[in-house]
N, CA and C atoms as a LAMMPS dump frame, in Angstrom:
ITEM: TIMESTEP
0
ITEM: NUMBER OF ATOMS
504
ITEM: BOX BOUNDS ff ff ff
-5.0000000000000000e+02 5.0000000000000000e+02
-5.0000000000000000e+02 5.0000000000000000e+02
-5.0000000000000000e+02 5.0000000000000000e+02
ITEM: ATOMS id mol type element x y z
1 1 1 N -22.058 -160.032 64.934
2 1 2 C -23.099 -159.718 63.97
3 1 3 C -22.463 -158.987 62.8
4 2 1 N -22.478 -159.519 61.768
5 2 2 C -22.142 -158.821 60.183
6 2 3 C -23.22 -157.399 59.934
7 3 1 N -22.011 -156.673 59.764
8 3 2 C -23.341 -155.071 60.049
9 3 3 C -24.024 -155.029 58.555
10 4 1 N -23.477 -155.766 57.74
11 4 2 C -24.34 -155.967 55.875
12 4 3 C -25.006 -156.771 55.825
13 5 1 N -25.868 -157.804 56.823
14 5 2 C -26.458 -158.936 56.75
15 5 3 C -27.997 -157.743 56.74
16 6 1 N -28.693 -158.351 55.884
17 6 2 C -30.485 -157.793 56.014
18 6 3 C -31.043 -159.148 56.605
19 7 1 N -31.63 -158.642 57.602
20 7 2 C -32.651 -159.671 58.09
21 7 3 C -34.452 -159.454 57.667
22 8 1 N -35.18 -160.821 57.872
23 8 2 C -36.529 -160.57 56.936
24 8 3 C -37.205 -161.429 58.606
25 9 1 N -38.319 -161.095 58.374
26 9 2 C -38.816 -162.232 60.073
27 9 3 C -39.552 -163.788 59.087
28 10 1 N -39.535 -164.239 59.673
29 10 2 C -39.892 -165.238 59.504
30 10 3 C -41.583 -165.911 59.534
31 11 1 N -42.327 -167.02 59.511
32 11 2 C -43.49 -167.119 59.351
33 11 3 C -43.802 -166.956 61.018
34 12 1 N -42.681 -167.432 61.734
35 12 2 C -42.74 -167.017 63.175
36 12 3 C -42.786 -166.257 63.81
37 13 1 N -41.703 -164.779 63.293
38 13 2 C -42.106 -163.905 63.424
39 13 3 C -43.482 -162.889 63.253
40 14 1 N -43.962 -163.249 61.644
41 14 2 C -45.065 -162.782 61.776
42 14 3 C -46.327 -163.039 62.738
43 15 1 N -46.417 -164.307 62.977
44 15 2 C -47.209 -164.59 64.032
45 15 3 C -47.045 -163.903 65.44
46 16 1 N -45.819 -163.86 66.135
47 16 2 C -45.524 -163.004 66.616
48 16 3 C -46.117 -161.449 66.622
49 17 1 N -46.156 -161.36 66.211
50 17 2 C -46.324 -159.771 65.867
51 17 3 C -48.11 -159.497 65.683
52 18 1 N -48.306 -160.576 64.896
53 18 2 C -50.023 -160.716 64.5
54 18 3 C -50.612 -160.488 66.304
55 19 1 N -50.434 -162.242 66.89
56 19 2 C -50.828 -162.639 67.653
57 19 3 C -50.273 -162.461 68.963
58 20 1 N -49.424 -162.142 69.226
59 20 2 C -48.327 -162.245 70.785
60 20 3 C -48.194 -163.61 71.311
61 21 1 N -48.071 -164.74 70.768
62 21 2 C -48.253 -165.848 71.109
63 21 3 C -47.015 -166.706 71.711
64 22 1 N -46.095 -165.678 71.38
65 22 2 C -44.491 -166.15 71.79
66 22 3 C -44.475 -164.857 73.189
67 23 1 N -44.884 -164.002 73.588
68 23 2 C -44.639 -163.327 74.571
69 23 3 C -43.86 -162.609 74.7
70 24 1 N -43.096 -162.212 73.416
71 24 2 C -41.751 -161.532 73.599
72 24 3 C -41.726 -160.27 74.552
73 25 1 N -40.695 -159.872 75.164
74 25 2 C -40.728 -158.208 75.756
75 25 3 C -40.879 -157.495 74.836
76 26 1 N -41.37 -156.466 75.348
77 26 2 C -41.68 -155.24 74.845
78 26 3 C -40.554 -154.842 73.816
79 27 1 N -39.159 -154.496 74.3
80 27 2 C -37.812 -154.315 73.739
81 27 3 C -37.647 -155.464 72.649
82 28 1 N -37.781 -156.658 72.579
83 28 2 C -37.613 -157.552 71.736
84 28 3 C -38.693 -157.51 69.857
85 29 1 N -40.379 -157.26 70.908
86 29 2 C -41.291 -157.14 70.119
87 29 3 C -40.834 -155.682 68.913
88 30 1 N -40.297 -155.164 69.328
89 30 2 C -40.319 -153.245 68.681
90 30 3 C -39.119 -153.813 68.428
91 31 1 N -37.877 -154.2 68.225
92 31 2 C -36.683 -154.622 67.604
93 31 3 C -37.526 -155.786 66.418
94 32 1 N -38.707 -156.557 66.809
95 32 2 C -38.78 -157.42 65.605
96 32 3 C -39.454 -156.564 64.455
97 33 1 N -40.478 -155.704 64.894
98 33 2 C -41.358 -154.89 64.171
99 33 3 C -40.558 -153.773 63.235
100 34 1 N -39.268 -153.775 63.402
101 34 2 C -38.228 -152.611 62.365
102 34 3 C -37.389 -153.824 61.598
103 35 1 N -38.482 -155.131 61.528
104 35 2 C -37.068 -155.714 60.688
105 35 3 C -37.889 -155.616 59.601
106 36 1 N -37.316 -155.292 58.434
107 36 2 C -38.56 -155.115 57.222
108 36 3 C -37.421 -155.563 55.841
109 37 1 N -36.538 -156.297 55.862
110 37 2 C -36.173 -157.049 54.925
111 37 3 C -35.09 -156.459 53.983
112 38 1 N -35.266 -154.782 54.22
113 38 2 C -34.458 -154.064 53.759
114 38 3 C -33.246 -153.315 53.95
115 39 1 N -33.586 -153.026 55.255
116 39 2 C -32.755 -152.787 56.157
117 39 3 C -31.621 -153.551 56.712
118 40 1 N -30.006 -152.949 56.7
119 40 2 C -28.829 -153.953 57.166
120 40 3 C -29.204 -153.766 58.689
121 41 1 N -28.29 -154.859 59.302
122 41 2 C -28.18 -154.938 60.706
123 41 3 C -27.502 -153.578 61.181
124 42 1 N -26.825 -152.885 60.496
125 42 2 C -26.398 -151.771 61.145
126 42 3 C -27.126 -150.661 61.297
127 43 1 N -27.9 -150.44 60.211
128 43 2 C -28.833 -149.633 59.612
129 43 3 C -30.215 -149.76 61.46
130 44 1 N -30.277 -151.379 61.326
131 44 2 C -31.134 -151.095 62.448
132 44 3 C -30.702 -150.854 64.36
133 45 1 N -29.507 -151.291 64.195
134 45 2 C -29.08 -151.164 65.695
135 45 3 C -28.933 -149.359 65.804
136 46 1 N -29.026 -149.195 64.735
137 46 2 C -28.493 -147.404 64.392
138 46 3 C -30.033 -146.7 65.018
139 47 1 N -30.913 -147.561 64.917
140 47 2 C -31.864 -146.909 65.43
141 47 3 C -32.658 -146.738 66.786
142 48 1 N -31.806 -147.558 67.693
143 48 2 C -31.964 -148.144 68.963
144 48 3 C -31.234 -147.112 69.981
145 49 1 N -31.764 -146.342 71.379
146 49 2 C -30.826 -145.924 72.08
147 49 3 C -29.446 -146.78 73.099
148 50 1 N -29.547 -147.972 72.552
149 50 2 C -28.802 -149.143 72.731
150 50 3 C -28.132 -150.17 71.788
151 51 1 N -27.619 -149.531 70.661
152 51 2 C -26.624 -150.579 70.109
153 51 3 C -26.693 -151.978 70.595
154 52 1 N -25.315 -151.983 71.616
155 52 2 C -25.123 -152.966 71.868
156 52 3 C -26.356 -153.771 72.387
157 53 1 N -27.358 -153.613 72.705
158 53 2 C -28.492 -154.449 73.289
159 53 3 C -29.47 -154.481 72.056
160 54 1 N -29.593 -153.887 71.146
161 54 2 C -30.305 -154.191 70.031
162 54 3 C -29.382 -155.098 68.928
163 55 1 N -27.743 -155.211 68.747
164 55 2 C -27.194 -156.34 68.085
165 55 3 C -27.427 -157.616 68.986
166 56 1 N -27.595 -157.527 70.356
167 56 2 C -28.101 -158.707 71.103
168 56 3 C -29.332 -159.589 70.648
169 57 1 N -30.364 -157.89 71.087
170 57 2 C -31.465 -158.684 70.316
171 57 3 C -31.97 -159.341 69.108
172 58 1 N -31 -158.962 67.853
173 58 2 C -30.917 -159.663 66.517
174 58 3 C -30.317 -160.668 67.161
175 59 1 N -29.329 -161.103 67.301
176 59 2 C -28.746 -162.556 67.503
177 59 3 C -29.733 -163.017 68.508
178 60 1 N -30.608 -162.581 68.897
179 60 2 C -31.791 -163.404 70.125
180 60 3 C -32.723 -164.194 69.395
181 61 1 N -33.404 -163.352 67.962
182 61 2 C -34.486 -162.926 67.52
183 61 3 C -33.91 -164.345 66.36
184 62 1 N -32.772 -164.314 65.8
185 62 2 C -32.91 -164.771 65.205
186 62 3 C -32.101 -166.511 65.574
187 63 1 N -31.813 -166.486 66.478
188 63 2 C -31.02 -167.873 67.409
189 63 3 C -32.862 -168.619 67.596
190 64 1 N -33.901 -167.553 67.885
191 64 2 C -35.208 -168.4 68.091
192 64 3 C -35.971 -168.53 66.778
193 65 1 N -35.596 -168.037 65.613
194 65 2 C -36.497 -168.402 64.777
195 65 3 C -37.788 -167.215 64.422
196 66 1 N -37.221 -166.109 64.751
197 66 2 C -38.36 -164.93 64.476
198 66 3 C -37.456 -164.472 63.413
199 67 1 N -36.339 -164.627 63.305
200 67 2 C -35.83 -163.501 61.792
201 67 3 C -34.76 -164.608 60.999
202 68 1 N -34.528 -164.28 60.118
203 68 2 C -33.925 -164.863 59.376
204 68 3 C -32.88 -164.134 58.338
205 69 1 N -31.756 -164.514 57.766
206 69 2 C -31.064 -163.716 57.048
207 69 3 C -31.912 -163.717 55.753
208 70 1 N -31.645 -162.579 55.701
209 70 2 C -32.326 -161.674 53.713
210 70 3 C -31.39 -162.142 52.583
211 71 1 N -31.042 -161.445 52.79
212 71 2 C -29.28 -161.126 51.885
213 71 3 C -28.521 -160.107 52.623
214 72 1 N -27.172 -160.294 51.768
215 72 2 C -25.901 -159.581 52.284
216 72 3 C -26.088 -157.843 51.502
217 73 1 N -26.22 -157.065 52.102
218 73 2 C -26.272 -156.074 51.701
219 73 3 C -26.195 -155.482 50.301
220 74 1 N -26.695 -155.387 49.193
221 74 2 C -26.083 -154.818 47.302
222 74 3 C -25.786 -156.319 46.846
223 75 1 N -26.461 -157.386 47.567
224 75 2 C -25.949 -158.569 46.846
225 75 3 C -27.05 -159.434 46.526
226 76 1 N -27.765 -159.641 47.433
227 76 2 C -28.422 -160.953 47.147
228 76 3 C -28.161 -161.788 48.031
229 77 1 N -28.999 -162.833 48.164
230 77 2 C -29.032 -164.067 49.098
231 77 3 C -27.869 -165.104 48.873
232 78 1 N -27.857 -164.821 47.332
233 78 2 C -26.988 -165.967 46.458
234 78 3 C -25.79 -165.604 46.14
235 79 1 N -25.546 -164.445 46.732
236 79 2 C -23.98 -163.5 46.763
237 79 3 C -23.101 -163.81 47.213
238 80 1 N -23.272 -164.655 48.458
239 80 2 C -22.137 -165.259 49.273
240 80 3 C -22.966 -166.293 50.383
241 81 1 N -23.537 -167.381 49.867
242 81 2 C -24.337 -168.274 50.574
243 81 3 C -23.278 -168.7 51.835
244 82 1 N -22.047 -169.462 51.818
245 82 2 C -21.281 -169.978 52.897
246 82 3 C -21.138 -168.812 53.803
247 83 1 N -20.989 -167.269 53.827
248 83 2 C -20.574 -166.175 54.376
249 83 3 C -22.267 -166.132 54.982
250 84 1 N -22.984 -166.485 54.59
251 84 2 C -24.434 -165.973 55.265
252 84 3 C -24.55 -166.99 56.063
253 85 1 N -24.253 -168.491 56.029
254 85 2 C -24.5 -169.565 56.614
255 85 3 C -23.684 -169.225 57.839
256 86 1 N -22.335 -168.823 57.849
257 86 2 C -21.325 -169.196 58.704
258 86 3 C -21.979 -168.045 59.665
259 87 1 N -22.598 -166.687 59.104
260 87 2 C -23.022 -165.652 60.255
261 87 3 C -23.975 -166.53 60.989
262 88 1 N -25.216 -166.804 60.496
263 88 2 C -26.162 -167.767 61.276
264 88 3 C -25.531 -168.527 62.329
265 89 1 N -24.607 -169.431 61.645
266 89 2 C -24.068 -169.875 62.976
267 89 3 C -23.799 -169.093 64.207
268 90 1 N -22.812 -168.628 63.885
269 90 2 C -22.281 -167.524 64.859
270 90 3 C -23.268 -166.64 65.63
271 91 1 N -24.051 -166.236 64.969
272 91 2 C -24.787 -165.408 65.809
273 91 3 C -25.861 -166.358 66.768
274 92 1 N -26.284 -167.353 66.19
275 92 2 C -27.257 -168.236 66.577
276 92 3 C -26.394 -168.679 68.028
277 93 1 N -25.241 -169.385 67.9
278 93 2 C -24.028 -170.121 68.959
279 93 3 C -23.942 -168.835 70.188
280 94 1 N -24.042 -167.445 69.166
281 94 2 C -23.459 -166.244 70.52
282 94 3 C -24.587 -166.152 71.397
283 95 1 N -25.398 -166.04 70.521
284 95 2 C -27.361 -166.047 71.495
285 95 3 C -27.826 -167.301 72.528
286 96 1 N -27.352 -168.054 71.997
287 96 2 C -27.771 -169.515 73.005
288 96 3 C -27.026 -169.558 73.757
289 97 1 N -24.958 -169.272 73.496
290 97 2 C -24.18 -170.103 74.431
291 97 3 C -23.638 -168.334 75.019
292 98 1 N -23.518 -167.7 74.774
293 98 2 C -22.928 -166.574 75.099
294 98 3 C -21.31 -167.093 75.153
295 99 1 N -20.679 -166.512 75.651
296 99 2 C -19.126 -166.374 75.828
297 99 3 C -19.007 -167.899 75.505
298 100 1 N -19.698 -168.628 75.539
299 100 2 C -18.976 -170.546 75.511
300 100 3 C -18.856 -170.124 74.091
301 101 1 N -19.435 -169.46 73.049
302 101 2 C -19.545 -169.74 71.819
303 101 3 C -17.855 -168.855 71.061
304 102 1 N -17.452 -168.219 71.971
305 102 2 C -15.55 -167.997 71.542
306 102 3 C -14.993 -169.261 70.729
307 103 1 N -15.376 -170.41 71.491
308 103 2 C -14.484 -171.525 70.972
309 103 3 C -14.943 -171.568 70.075
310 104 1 N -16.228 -171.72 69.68
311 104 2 C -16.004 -172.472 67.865
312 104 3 C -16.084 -170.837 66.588
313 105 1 N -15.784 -170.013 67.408
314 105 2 C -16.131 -169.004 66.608
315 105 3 C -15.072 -168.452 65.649
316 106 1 N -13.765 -169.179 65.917
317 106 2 C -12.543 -169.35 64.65
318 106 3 C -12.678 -170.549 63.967
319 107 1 N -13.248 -171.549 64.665
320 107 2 C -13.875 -172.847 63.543
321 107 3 C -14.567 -172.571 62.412
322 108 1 N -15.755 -171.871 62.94
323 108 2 C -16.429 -171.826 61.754
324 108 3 C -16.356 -170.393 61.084
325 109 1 N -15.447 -169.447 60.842
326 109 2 C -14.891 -168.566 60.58
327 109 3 C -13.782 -168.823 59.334
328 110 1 N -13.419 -169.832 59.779
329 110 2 C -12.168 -170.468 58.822
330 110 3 C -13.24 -171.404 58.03
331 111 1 N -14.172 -172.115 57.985
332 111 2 C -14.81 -172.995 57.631
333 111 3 C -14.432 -172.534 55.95
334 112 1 N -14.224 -173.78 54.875
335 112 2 C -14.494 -173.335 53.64
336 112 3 C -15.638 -173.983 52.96
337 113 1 N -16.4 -174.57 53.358
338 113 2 C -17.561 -175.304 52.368
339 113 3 C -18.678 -175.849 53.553
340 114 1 N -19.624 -176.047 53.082
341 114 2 C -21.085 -176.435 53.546
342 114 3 C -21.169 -177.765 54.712
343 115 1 N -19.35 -178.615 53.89
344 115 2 C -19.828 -180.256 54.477
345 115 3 C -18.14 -179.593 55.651
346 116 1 N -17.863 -178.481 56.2
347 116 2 C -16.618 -178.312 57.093
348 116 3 C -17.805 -177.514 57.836
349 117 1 N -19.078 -176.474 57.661
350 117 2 C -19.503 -176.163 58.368
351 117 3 C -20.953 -177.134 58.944
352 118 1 N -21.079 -178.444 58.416
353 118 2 C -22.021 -179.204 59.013
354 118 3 C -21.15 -180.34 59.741
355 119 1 N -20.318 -180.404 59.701
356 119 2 C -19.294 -180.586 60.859
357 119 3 C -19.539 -180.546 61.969
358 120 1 N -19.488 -178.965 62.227
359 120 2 C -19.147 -178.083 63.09
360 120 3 C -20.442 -178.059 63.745
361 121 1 N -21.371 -177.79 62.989
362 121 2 C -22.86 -177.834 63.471
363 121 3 C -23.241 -179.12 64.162
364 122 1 N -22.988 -180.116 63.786
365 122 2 C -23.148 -181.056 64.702
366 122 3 C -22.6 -181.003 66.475
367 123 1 N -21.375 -180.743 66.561
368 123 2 C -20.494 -180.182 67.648
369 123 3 C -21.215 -179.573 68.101
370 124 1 N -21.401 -178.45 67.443
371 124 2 C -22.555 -176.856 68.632
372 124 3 C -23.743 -177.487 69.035
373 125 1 N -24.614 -178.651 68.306
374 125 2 C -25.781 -179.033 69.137
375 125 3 C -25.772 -179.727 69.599
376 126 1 N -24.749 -180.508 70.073
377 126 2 C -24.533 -181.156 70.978
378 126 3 C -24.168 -180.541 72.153
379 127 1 N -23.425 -179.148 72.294
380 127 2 C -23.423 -178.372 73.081
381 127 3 C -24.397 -177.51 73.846
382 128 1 N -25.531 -177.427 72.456
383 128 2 C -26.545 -177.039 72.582
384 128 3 C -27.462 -177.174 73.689
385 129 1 N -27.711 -178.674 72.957
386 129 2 C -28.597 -179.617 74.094
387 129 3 C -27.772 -179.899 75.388
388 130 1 N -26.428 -180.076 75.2
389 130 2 C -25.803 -180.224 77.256
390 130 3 C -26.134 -179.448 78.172
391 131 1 N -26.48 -178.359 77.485
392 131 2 C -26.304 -176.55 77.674
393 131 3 C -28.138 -176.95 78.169
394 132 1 N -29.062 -177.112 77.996
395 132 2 C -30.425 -177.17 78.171
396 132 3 C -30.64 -176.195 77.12
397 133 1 N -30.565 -175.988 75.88
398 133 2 C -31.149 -175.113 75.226
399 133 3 C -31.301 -176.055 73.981
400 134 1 N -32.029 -176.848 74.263
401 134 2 C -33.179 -177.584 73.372
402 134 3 C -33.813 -176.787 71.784
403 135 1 N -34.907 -175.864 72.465
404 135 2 C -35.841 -175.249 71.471
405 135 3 C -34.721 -174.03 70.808
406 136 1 N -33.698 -173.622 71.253
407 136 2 C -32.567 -172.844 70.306
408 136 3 C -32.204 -173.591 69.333
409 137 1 N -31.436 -175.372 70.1
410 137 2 C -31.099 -175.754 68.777
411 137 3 C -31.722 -176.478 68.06
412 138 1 N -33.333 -176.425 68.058
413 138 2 C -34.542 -176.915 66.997
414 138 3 C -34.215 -175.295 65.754
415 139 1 N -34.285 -174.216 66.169
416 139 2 C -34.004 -173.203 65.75
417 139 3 C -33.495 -173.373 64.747
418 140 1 N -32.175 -173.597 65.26
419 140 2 C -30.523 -173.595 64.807
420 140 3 C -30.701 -174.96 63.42
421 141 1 N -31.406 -175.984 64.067
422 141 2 C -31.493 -177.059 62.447
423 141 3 C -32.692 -176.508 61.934
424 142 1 N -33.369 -175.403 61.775
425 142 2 C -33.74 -174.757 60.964
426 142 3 C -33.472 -174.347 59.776
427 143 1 N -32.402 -173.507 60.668
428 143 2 C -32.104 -172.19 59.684
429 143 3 C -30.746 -173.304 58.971
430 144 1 N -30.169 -173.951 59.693
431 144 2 C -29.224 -175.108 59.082
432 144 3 C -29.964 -175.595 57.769
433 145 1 N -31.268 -175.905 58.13
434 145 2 C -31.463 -176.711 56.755
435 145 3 C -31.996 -175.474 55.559
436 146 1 N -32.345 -174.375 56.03
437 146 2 C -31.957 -172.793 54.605
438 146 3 C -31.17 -172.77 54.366
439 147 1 N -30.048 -172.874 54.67
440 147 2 C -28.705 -172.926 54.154
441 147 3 C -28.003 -174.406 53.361
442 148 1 N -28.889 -175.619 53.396
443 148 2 C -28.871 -176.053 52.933
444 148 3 C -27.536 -177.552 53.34
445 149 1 N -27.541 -176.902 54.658
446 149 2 C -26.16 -177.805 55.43
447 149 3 C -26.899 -179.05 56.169
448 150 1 N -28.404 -179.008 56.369
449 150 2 C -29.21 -180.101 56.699
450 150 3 C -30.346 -180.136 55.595
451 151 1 N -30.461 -181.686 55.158
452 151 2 C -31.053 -182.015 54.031
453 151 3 C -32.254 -182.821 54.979
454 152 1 N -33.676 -182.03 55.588
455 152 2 C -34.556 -183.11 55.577
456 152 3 C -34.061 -183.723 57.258
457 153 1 N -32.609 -183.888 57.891
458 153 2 C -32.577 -184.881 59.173
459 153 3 C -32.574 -184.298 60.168
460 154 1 N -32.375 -184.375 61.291
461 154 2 C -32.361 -183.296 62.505
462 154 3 C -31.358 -183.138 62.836
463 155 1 N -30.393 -183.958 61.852
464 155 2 C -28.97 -183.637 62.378
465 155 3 C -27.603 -183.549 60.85
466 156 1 N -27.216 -182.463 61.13
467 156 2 C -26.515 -182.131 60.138
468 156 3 C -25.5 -183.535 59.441
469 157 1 N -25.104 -183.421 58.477
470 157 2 C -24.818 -184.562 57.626
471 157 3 C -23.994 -184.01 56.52
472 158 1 N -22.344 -184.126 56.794
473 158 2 C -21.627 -183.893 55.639
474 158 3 C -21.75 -184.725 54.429
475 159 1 N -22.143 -185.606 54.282
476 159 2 C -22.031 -186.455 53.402
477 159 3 C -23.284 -186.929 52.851
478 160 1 N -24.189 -186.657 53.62
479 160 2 C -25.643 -186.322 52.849
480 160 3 C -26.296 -185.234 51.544
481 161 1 N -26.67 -186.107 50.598
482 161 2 C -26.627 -185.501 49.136
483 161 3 C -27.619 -184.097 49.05
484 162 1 N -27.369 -183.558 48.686
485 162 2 C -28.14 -182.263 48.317
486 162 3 C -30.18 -182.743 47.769
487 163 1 N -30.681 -182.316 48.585
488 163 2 C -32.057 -183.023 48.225
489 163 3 C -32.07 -182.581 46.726
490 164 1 N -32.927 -182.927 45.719
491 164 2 C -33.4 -182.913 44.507
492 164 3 C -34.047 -181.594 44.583
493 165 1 N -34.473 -180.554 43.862
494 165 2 C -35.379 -179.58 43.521
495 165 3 C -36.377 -179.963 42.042
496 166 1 N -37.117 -179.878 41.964
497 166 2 C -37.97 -179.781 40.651
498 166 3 C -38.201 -181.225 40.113
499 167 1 N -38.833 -181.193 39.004
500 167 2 C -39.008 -182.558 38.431
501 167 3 C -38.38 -183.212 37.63
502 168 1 N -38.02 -184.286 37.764
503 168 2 C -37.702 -184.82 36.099
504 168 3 C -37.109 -186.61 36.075
C-alpha cells in the first residue's frame, strides 16, 4: 500500500454505509466510514489500534469496489496516473491472491505505460478467476477501466484505442 495514495469510497461504498447491503464486519464498515477523500492511506491506518490490519483492510475495501484511489497525496489524480494505476493493481492482486500476488508484483512495478500494464492485467485475471475469485476480478476490470487500461471490454486490451470523450 502507497502511504500517499488518498482513497474516496465509491457509489458502492456509499451504499454500503447508507444501507448495509454488502454486510461488511464491523472492523471493515468503521475502516470504510474514515475514508473521506482527504485523508492519505497513512494518515488513516495511523488511526487504527492495528496498522497492519487496517492497510489490509484498504487493500480489501478497495480489491471489492467500496473505495477507490483519490489522488496521490499534494498532487492530484492527474499527477502520476500510471503510479496510481500500478498501486490498484497491486493492492487489488495482494487482497484477492495474498502471497500468490509476490510474483507479478515486480512486473507491474517495472511496468512503463498503460498497454505493459494491461498486459499484465490480463495474466492476474486469469489467475483471478483459477483462484475462484470471480466478483474480485469484476472489481479489478473496474477500477482497470478508471484508469483507463480497459476501454468498455471485460478484458483488458493493449491495443485497444482510447474511447473518444466529448463531441465533435
Amino acid at each position: 500500500m502507497d502511504p500517499d495514495i488518498v482513497y474516496t469510497k465509491t457509489a458502492r461504498g456509499l451504499d454500503e454505509i447508507k444501507w448495509r447491503r454488502h454486510k461488511l464486519p464491523a472492523r471493515l464498515r468503521a475502516l470504510l466510514i474514515t475514508i473521506d477523500g482527504k485523508a492519505t492511506a497513512a494518515a488513516l491506518v495511523r488511526r487504527f489500534s492495528s496498522p497492519a490490519q487496517a492497510a489490509a483492510g484498504i487493500s480489501g475495501l478497495l480489491a471489492c469496489g467500496f473505495i477507490e484511489v483519490a489522488a496521490p497525496a499534494g498532487g492530484g489524480a492527474s499527477a502520476d496516473p500510471l503510479r496510481a494505476a500500478k498501486q490498484f493493481m497491486l493492492n487489488s492482486m495482494l487482497a484477492t491472491l495474498g502471497r500468490d500476488a509476490d510474483y507479478f508484483a515486480a512486473s507491474i512495478d517495472s511496468a512503463r505505460s498503460r498497454d505493459e500494464l494491461a498486459g499484465l492485467a490480463s495474466e492476474l485475471l486469469d489467475v483471478a478467476h483459477a483462484n475462484g475469485h470471480g466478483s474480485a476480478a469484476d472489481a479489478f476490470i473496474a477500477g482497470l477501466r478508471d484508469f483507463g487500461i480497459v476501454h468498455g471490454a471485460d478484458r483488458p486490451s493493449p491495443s485497444e484505442p482510447p474511447v473518444p470523450t466529448g463531441g465533435s
